[in-house]
C-alpha positions as a printed Julia matrix, in Angstrom:
93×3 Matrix{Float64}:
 -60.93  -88.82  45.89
 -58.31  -88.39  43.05
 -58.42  -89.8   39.72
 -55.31  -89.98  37.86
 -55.24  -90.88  34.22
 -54.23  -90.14  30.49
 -55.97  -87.67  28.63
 -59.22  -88.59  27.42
 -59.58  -91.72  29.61
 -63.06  -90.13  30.85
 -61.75  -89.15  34.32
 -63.82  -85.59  34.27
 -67.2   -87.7   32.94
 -66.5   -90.43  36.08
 -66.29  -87.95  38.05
 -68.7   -84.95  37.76
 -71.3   -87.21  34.89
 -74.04  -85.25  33.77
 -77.53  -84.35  34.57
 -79.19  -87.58  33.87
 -76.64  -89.83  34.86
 -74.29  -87.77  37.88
 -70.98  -88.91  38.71
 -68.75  -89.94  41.73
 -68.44  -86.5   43.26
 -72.31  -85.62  43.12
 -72.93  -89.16  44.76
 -70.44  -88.12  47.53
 -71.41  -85.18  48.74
 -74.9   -86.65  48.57
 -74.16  -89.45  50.69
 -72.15  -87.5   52.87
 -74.78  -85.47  53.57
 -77.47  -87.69  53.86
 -75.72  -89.76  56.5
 -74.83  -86.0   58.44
 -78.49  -85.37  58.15
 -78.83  -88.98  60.03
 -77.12  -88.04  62.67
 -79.43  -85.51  65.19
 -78.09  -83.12  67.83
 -74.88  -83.0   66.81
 -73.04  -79.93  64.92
 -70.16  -80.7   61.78
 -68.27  -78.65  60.03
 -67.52  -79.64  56.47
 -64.49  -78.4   54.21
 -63.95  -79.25  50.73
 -61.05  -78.75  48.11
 -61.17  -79.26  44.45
 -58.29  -79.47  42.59
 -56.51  -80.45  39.35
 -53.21  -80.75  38.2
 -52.47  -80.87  34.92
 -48.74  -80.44  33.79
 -47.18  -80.02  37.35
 -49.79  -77.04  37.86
 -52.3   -76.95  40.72
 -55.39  -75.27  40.27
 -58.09  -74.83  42.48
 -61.36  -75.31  41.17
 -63.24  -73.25  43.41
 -61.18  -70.34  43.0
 -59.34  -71.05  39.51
 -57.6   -67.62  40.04
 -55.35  -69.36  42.23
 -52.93  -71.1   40.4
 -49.37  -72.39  41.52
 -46.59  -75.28  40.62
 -48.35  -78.33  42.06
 -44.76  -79.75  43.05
 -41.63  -78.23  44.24
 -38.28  -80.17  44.56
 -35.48  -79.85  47.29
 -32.11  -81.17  47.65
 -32.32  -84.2   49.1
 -34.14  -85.23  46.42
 -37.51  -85.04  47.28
 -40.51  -83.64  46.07
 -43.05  -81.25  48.13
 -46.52  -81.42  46.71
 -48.54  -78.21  48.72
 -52.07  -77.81  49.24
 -53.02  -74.4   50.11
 -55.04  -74.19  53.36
 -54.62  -77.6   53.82
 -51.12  -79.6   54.01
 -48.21  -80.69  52.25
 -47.41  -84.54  51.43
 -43.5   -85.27  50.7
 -42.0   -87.8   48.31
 -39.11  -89.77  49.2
 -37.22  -91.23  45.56
């Protein structure tokens, strides 16, 4: 999921809610795990990243003591956006 958005546009509230009314993420993981619960006999493995970045900066959520530039740029002009652990996407302008 990623929601992108001006400040104060409510993206944190869509996302995480609150108690009484829960947001996106809670309903994912929920159904995620409901429908993994479905399925008997088999074994999963689940990984999960959550990030922000907020003025070029990534921060990961679940460790916010790990904090780098969220993009780097090269010289052909395009720009390298890296997830730790996980991958990183490339820009073409």
């Amino acid at each position: 999921m990623f929601a992108y958005g001006q400040t104060s546009s409510g993206k944190t509230h869509t996302m995480t809610g609150t108690d009484d009314e829960p947001g996106v993420l809670k309903h994912a993981v929920q159904a995620i795990f409901e429908r993994v619960g479905a399925l008997k006999g088999r074994e999963f493995l689940l990984r999960v990243s959550y990030l922000e970045i907020y003025n070029e900066i990534l921060t990961d959520l679940l460790n916010p003591e790990l904090v780098r530039p969220a993009c780097a740029h090269d010289t052909h002009s395009r720009t390298h956006t890296h997830i730790p652990h996980r991958a990183t996407l490339t820009t073409f302008h």
